[in-house]
N, C-alpha and C positions, 0 to 999 in steps of 0.2 A: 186160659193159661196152661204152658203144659207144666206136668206134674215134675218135682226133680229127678227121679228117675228115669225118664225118659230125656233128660235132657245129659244129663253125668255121664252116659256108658257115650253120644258123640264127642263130648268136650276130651275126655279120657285116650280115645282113638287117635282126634286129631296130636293129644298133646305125646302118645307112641314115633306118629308119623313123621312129626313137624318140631323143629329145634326151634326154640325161640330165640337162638343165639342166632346174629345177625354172621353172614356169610363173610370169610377172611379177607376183605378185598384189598391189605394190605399185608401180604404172610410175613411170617417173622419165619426166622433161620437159627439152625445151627453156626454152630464156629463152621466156617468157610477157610480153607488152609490155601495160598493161593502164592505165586512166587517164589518160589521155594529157592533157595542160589548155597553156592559154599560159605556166607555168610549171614544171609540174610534169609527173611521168610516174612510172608504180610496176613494175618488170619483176618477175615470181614467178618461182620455178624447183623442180621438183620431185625433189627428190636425198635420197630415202630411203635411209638407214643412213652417209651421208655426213658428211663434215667440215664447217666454217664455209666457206661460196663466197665469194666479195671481187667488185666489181665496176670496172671503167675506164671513166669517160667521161667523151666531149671532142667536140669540134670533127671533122667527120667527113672533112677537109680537111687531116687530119694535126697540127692542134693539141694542145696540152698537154692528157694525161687526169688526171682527179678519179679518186680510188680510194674506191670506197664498201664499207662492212660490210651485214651483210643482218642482219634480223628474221626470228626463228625464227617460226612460224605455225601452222597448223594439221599433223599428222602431221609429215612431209618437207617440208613447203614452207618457201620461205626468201621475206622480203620486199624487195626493194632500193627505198627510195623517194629519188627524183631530184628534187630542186630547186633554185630559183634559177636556172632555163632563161630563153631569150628568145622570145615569142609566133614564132609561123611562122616559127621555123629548125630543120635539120636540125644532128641530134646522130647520135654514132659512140657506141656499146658494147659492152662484151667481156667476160665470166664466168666465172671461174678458181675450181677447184678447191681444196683448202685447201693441196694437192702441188702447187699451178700450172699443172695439165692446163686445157688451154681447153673449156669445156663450152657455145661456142657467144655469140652475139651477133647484133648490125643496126643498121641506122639506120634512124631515124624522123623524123617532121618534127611537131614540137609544136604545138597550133592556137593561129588567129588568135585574137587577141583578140574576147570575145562579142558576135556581128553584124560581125564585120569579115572580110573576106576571100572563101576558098573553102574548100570540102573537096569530098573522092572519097571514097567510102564503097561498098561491097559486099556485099550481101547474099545469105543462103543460108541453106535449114533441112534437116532431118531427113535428114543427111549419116553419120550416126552408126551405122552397118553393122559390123561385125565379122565378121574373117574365118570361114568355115564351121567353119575344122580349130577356132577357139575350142571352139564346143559340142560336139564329140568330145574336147576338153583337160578341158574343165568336168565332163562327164558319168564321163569315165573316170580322170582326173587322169593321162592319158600323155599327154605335150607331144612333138607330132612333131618330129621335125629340120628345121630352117631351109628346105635345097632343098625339102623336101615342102611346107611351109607357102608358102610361093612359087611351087608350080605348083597348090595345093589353089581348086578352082574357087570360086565364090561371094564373090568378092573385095570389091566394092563400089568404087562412081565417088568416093569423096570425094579421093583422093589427086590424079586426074588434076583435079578441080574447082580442088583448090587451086593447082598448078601456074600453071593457066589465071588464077586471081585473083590469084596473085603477080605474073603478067606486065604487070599493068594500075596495079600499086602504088596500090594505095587507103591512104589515112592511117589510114580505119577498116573494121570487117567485122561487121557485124550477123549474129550467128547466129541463125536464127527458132526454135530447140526441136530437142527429138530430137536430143540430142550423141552419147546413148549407145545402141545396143539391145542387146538387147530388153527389158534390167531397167533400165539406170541405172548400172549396178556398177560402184565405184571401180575393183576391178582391171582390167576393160575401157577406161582412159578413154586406157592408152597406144595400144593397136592404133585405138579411134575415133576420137581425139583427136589428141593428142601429137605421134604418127608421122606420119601425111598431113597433118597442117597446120604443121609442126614451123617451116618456113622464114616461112609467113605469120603464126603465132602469135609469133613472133620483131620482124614489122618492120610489123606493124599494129595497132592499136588494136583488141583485142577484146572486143567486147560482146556475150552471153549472155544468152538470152530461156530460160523453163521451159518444155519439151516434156512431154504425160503420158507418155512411156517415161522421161524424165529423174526422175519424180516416186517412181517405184515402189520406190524403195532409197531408205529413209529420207527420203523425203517430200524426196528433191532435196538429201540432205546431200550426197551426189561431188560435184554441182555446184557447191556451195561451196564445197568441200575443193580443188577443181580451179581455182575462178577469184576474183578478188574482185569483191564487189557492194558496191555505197555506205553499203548500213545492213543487216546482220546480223538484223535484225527485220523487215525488210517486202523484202517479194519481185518489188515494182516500182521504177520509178527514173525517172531523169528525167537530163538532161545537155547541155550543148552544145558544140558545135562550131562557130567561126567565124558564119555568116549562118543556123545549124538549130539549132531546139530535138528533140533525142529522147527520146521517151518509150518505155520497155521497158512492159508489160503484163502479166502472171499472169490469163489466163483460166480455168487450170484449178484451182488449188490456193487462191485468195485471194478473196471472195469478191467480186463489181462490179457487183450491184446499185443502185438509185437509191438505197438508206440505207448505202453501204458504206462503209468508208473510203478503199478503191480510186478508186469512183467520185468521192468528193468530193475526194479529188486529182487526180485527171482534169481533171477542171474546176476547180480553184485554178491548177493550172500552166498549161494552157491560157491562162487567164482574164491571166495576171500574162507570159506571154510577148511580148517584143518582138520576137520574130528575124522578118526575113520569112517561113523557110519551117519547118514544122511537119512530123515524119516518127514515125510511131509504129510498133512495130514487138512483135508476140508471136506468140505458136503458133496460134492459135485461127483458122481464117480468119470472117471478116463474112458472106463471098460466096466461095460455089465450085462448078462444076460437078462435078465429080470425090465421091470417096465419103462424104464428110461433107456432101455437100448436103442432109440432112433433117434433122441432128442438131438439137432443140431450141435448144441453148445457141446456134449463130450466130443464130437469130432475135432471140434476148436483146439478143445483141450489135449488132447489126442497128435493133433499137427503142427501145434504153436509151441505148447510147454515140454511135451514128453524128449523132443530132443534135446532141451534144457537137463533137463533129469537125467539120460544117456550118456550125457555130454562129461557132468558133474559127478557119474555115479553115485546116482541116488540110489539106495537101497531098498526103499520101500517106502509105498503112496496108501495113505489109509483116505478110503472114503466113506458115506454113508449115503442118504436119500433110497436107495433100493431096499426093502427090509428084506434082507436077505445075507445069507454067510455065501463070498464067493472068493477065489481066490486063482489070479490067471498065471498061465506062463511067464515066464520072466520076459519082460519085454527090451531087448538090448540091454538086458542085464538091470532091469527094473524090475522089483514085485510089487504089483499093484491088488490090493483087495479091498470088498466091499465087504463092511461092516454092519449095516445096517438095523440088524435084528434087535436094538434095544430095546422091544416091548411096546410098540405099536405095532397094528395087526399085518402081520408076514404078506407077501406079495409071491408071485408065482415067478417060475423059473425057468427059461427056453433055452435048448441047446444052444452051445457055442463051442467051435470044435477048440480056441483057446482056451477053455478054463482046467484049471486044475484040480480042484476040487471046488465043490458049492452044496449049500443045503437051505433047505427053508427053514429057517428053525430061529431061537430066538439067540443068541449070541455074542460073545463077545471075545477079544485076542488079547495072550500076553505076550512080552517080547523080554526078554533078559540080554541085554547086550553088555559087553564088557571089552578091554579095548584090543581084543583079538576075536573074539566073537560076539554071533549074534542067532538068538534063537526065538524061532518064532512058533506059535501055539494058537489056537482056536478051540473052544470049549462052547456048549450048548450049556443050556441053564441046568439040564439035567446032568452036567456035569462030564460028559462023553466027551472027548478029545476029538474034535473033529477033523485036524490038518495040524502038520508043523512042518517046517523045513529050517534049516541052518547055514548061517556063511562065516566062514573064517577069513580073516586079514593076514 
């Protein structure tokens, strides 16, 4: 028999290495701010195995709060829907437990009324990394201990991205695809998700475009488990904000052909918009230097949709899939830019004599539009101002 000593310094080691807490394979969330309108706003929250949540809100100036019930949803989600708001004012909110523990809150600012005002909006795609020790948790079902996961390399830039977008307080946050890698998987969506965006998914409007890594677990059921879309049956959308109409786009999963029914909402919404400025935003880029520059499907997109955009004067196509900041000539009076650098690992970058500026670097853009202008911005996480340009009405 061996002696206790000799047995206490391996038990000791393994109990450093190895968490006995079983791996999250149902994450829970912050308050999620999602819908945001001149009256209305929808916060989710993701509290599996939990009690009924309540919600508070008021006046972020210390006025009297409303106490709201939530709407049970899909798995863990709870819904809290907010109305009877005033267009462009700022509201206070706070999320309590069924025991009255605080599970988090923010303030938001509801939009102007449609064509009236301004908004800040930010954008970013395929941010969606997971830490390394994950596929040694996944592969082997041993969940390391906290300090190891903490200093386990292969970390990914999205946490420090979000920091950096919080400090600029956009009203709204365009994600271009790729939430999750490298499958999609719900139990992934706290460590890609949840966690490093916890503060901005809390105090901005977000909006969710399909990435093909989002598509591969149930053809993008997490994604909708995780966020809400406007209609449950079709997997583009359409929305505005104060002086912008937005369009979300599905290039990968929905078909947008010239007989599609994609395409011929493309062009009814277009067709029926008043806003001055027009901003469309999905995974697929039109135009890229970077490693999807041969891929058939952007020509598609390229020869079918972009004279829709032309046509419509759209003002600007945000995409992702290339991890790369790129940003081309105005195309028949379209700007089109890849976004892609949310913090999975950067991709390399080949001449193109149309680009206007590009970098490899990790990334994100903001845009300030108001209903005579619109200005647009790129920043590197180190905070460097990498491109802006301007259009007036």
């Amino acid at each position: 028999m061996l002696p206790l000593s000799r047995i206490v310094p391996p038990v000791l080691l393994v109990a450093m290495v190895v968490s006995l807490r079983p791996g999250d394979r149902d994450p829970k969330s912050g308050p999620i701010l999602q819908g945001v309108g001149p009256h209305e706003a929808t916060v989710l929250l993701h509290l599996p195995g939990g009690g009924r949540p309540r919600m508070e809100v008021g006046d972020p100036m210390g006025g009297a709060f409303q106490e709201l019930g939530a709407r049970k949803g899909l798995g863990g989600r709870w819904e809290f829907r907010i109305r009877g708001l005033m267009p462009d004012s700022r509201y206070r909110y706070r999320l309590f437990s069924q025991q009255g523990k605080s599970l988090g809150g923010g303030v938001f600012r509801t939009a102007p009324l449609p064509g009236r005002g301004k908004v800040r909006f930010a954008a970013f795609g395929d941010s969606g990394k997971i830490p390394g020790w994950t596929y040694f948790r996944d592969s082997t079902g041993v969940q390391p201990a906290p300090w190891l996961q903490r200093i386990w390399p292969d970390q990914g830039a999205q946490g420090l991205l979000a920091r950096h977008i919080l400090e600029r307080s956009p009203d709204l946050v365009l994600h271009l695809g790729d939430l999750v890698y490298p499958w999609g998987r719900w139990e992934h969506y706290g460590l890609a998700v949840f966690e490093p965006f916890r503060e901005l998914l809390a105090r901005a409007d977000f909006r969710p475009s399909l990435g093909n890594h989002d598509l591969i677990t149930a053809r993008g059921g997490p994604l909708f488990r995780a966020f809400l879309y406007p209609r449950a049956d079709q997997r583009y959308y359409s929305f505005v904000r104060g002086p912008v109409l937005f369009l979300c786009l599905d290039a990968f999963s929905s078909p947008i052909g010239e007989k599609s029914p994609q395409f011929a909402w493309i062009q009814r919404t277009l067709a029926q918009s008043r806003e001055p400025w027009k901003v469309v935003f999905l995974h697929r880029p039109f135009f890229t230097a970077s490693r999807s520059r041969k891929d058939r499907e952007n020509d598609q997109l390229r020869r079918l949709v972009h004279p829709l955009f032309a046509k419509y004067r759209v003002s600007l196509v945000l995409s992702g899939h290339d991890h790369v900041y790129e940003r081309y000539k105005p195309q028949d009076g379209v700007h089109y830019a890849v976004v892609g650098g949310g913090g999975k690992n950067l991709y390399q970058l080949h001449p193109d004599p149309l680009l206007e500026k590009s970098c490899r670097c990790f990334s994100y853009v903001l845009v300030e539009a108001g209903e005579r202008s619109f200005f647009f911005q790129a920043f590197s996480i180190g905070r460097e101002r990498l491109d802006a340009f301007q259009l007036a009405r």
